[in-house]
N, C-alpha and C positions, 0 to 999 in steps of 0.2 A: 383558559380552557384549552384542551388539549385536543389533539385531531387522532383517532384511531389510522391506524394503515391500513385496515380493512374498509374502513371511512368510502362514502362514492367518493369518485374522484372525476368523475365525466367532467367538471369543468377547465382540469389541468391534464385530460388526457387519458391512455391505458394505465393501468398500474406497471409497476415495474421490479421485478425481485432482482434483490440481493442476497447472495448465498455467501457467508463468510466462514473461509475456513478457517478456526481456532474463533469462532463464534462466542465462546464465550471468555475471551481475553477482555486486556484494558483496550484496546482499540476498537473491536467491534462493539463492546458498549461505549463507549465515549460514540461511538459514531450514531449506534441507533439512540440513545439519548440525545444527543446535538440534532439528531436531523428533527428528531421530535418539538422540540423544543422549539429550533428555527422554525417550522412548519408550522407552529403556533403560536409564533407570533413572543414567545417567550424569552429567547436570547435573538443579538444578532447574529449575521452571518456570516463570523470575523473568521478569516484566513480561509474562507472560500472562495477561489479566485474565479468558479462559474457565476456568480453570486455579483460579480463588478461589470459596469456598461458594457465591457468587451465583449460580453457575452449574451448580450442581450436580441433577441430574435434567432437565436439558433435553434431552437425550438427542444433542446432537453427538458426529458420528464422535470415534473416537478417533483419537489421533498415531499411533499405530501400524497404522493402517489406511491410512494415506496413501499415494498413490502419484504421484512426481513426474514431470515433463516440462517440455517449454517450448520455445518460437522464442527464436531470438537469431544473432546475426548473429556474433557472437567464436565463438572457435574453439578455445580454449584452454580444458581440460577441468575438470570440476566438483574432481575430485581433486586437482589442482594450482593451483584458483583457491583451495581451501580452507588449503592450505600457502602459498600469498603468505597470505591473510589473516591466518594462525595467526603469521606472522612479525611483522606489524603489530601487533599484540597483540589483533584485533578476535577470534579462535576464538582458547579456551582451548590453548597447548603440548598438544599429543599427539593433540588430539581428531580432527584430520583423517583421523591412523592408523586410529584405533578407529573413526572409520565411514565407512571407506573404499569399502565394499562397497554401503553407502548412496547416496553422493556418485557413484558408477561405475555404480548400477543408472539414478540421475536422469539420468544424464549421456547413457546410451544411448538416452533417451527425448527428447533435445532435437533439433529438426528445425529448417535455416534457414532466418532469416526474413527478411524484405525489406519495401519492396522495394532492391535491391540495385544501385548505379551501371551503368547501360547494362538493366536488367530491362525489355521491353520490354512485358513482361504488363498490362492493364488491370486498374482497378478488381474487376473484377468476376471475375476470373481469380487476383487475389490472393486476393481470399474466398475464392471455392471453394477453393483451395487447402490455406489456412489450416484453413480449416473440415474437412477431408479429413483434413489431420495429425489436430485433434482427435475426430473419430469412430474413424479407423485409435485412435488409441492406448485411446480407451474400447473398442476391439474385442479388443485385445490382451492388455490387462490385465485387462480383466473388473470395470473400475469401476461403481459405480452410477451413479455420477453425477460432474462433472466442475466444479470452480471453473476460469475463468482470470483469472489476476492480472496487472493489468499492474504490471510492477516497473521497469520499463526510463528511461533518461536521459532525462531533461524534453526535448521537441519546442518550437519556437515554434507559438504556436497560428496558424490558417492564415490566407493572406492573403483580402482582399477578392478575390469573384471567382474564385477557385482552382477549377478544376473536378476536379479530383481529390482524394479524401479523403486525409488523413496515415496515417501508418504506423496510431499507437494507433489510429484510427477504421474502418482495416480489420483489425486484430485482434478490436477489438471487434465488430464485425457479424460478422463469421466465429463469436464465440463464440455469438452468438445464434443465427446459422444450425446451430449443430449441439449447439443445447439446450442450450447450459454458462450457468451461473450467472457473473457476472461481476462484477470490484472493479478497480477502477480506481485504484490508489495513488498515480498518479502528478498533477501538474495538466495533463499533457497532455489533448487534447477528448476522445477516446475515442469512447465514447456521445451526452458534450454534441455531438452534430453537429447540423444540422438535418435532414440526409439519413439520420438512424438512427433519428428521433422517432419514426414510424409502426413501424417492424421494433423497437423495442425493445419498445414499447406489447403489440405483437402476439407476441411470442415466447415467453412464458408463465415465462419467469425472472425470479429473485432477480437484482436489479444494486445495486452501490452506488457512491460515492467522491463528491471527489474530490479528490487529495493528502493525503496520510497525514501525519498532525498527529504529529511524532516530539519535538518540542526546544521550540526558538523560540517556534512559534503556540500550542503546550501551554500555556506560560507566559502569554501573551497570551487565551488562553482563561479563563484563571482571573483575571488583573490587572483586565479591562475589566470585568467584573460587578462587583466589586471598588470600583472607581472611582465605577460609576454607584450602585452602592449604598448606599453612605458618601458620596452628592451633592458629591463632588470633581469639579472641571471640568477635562479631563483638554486642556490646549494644544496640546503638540507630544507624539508617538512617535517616534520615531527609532531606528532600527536596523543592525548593520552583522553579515555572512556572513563569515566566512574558512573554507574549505572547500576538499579535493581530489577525487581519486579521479574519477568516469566523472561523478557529479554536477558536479563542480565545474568543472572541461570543460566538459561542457551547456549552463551556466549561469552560461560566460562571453559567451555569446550574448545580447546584449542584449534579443532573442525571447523569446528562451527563458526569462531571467531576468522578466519582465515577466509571461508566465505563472504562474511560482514566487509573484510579489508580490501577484497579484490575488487570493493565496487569505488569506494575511496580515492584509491588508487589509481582506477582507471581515470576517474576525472582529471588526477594530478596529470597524469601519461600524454592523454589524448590532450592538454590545453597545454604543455608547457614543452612536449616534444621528447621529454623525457620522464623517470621517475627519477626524480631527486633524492639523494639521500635520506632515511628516516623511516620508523613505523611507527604504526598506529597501535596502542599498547591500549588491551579493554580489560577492567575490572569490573568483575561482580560486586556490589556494597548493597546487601538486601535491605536496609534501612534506610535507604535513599526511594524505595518507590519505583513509582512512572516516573521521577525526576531525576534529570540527567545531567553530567557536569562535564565536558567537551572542552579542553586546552588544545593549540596551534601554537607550535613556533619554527617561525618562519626565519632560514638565514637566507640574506640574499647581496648581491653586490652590484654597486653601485658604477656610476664614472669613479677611471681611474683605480677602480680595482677596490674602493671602500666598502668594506664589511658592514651590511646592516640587519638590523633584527627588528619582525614582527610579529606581537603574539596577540594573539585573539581566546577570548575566555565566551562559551555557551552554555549558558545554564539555561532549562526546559526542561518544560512536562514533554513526552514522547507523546504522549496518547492524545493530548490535547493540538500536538503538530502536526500528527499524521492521519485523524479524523476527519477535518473539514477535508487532507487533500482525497481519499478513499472515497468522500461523496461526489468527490468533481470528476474524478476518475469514475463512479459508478456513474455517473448520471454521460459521460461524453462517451465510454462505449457503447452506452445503453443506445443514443444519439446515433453513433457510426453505424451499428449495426442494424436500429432504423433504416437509415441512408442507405442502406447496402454498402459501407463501405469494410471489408471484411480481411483479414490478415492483419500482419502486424501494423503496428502504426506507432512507428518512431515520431510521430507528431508530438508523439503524448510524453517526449524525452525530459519534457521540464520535470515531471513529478518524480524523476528515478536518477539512483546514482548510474547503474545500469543499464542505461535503454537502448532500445532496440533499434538502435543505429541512429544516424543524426551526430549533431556537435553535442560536445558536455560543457560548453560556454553557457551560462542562465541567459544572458541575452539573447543569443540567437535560437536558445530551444522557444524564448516565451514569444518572439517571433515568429518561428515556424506552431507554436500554440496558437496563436491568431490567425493566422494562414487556415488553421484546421477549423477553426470557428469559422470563419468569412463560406468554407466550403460546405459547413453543415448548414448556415445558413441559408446557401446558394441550394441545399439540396429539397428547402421546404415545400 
């Protein structure tokens, strides 16, 4: 039996909205099906690292407190995106039946977004706008407080000179204009603009990102400490994507992809002192799905000047990786911003290739993750 998100919740607390933008993609439903599911007791709560003893008594909403929404521009509904997926094999056979009522409640909460070919609204009229949805739906639902997440298809970052902000970057001011706590999953600019610096400063929220470290960079997190630790001198990295689905689309834009690599990369930079020879080569393969297939080779030299070679093979659903982290992420600014703890928060660096300062070694980010638990803890 299945728990509605309108469901009381008084025994796990306020409710709590999540606002997804690209709402109705493979990740925000994989997310609001997973969280349904887990909240009833239905699946576990595998690759939710909120979800393990570290995290226990820091006082995050609970799953069953959630209430979903979101912008997105597709049209084709939360209940029927969750049956392609289930077909795919990304949702478990049956699940999309059993919380159906789940998937149809998020789905009546999604408002579109833009801006939208021939829109002839300014900057400043897409925020308000934006920002309008999000206060209407905290008014509706009676949330406490509200995350937006952006989930939506990798953007090219913007050109020299563009006087108009990109989409993610007026989602993103819009969430600060109406007090929401904000995560940026995606490598689109979002927040990094230079026209949100002062309004992000000043808006008294939890923010964090950027692009959600799912497969690939995971591996590359943990490799490059690795390397430099054991004084191997790491040549070349080389990489190569085969990928479908609305990402792999995106991110056959040459833009688009270049944004995707810069976060890659940064891990490589920042843990090994340098960027090593090699790129990261992405391919669209629409018959592949949410499922993704992720090559590494690694040259590297040893004592004595010997030439050696590592390569590492990641095959993954995307949607299925980056769901449980989107809940841990919703549920721990939701937490900070409780706490009053408000601006960015590089604490949150484990979940992103990108993040907001801090190491891009996985050990010391899941480190300073714990650190940020003990303090939300301490803040009960």
């Amino acid at each position: 039996m299945s728990v509605s998100p309108y469901a009381d919740t008084s025994d796990h607390g306020p409710r709590t909205g999540v606002w997804f933008i690209g709402a109705r993609g493979s990740v925000a439903t994989t997310a609001v099906a997973g969280c349904a599911a887990v909240a009833a007791g239905l699946q576990p709560a595998t690759g939710m690292v909120t979800e393990t003893p570290d995290f226990a008594g820091t006082g995050l909403p609970d799953l069953s407190s959630f209430v979903f929404g979101g912008h997105d521009v597709a049209s084709s509904p939360l209940p029927k995106r969750a049956e392609e997926l289930a077909a795919g094999g990304v949702l478990p056979h049956g699940l999309p039946a059993a919380v159906r009522a789940e998937l149809a409640a998020a789905d009546e909460e999604i408002r579109m977004g833009g801006p939208l070919p021939g829109d002839t609204r300014d900057d400043e009229e897409l925020i308000a706008a934006f920002a309008a949805d999000l206060t209407d739906f905290a008014r509706r639902t009676g949330v406490a407080r509200t995350v937006v997440v952006n989930v939506s298809s990798t953007e090219p970052a913007p050109a020299e000179g563009d006087s108009r902000l990109p989409a993610s970057s007026l989602y993103a001011a819009a969430a600060l204009r109406a007090g929401c706590a904000y995560v940026n999953f995606t490598p689109s600019t979002g927040l990094r603009h230079p026209d949100l610096e002062a309004a992000a400063e000043a808006a008294g929220v939890p923010y964090a990102g950027r692009d959600g470290k799912t497969g690939q960079t995971l591996l590359r997190a943990v490799l490059a400490p690795m390397f430099r630790q054991r004084a191997l001198a790491v040549r070349a990295w080389s990489g190569s994507n085969l990928l479908g689905g609305g990402d792999g689309a995106s991110l056959a834009d040459p833009a688009a992809a270049a944004a995707k690599n810069a976060g890659k990369n940064r891990v490589l930079e920042d843990n090994l002192g340098t960027l090593p020879e090699g790129e990261v080569h992405i391919d669209d393969v629409p018959a592949l799905g949410d499922w993704k297939t992720a090559w590494d080779h690694i040259v590297f030299e040893g004592f004595l000047g010997s030439r050696m070679v590592l390569q590492t093979i990641w095959q993954g659903c995307d949607s299925a990786l980056a769901a449980p982290l989107v809940l841990d992420l919703a549920r721990l600014t939701a937490r900070a911003h409780e706490a009053g703890l408000t601006g960015s928060r590089p604490e949150l660096g484990f979940y992103f290739k990108d993040p907001d300062g801090g190491s891009s070694a996985l050990a010391e980010q899941y480190a300073a993750l714990l650190s940020f638990a003990e303090r939300l803890r301490e803040a009960r």
